[in-house]
C-alpha positions, -999 to 999 in steps of 0.1 A, spaced: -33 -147 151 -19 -123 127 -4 -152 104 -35 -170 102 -53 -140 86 -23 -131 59 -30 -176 56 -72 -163 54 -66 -137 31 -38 -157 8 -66 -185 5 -91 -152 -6 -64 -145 -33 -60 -181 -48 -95 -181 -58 -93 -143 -70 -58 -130 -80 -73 -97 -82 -88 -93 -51 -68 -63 -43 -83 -56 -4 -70 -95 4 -38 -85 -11 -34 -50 5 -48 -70 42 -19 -94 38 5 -65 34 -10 -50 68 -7 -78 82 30 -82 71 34 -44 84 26 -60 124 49 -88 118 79 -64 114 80 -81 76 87 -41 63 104 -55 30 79 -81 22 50 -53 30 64 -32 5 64 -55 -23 30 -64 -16 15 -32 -14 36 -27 -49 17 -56 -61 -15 -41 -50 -6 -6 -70 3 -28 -103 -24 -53 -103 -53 -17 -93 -36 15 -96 -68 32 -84 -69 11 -50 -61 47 -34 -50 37 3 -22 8 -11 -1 45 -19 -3 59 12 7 26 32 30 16 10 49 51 10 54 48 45 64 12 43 93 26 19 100 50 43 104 26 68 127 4 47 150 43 39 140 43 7 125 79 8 126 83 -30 108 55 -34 81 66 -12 82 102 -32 74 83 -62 46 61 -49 28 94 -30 32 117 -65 16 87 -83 -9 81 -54 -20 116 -56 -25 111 -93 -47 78 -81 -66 101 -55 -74 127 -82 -85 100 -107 -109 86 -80 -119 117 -67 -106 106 -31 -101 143 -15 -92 125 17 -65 101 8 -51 129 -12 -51 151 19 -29 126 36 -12 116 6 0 157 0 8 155 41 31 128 40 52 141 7 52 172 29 71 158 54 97 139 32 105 178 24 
């Protein structure tokens, strides 16, 4: 089930490169499948290609984290709460601020 919606969602991205919820789905979807490495790039992708697509930060932070690349994950938070601001999403940044918190 899960691989035929990152095949749905990678058919929504060949007709629109920039469809940046199809990308940041597939990278979900790569989350479930234990695919923690390939998620990260992904949500990466998402953050280059729309650096104001808020919620690829916060998911892509703790993809870092789950790959031990806490540094990383500092990074994309800081620059996600810059994205948050930009936007004017209070909540993302709220759980954005939380999970730099807990890196310490």
């Amino acid at each position: 089930m899960t691989q035929s919606r990152i095949e749905q969602f990678q058919a929504f991205l060949d007709k629109d490169p920039n469809n940046s919820f199809a990308r940041y789905v597939i990278a979900q979807e790569q989350l479930k499948l234990g695919r923690f490495e390939e998620a990260t790039e992904t949500f990466a992708e998402v953050i280059r290609r729309d650096a104001d697509y808020v919620a690829a930060y916060f998911h892509g932070g703790k993809a870092l984290e789950t790959v031990g690349r806490p540094e990383d994950a500092r990074k994309v938070y800081m620059d996600g709460l810059a994205a948050a601001d930009r936007t004017g999403n209070t909540h993302a940044r709220g759980e954005l601020q939380e999970a730099l918190m807990a890196l310490g």
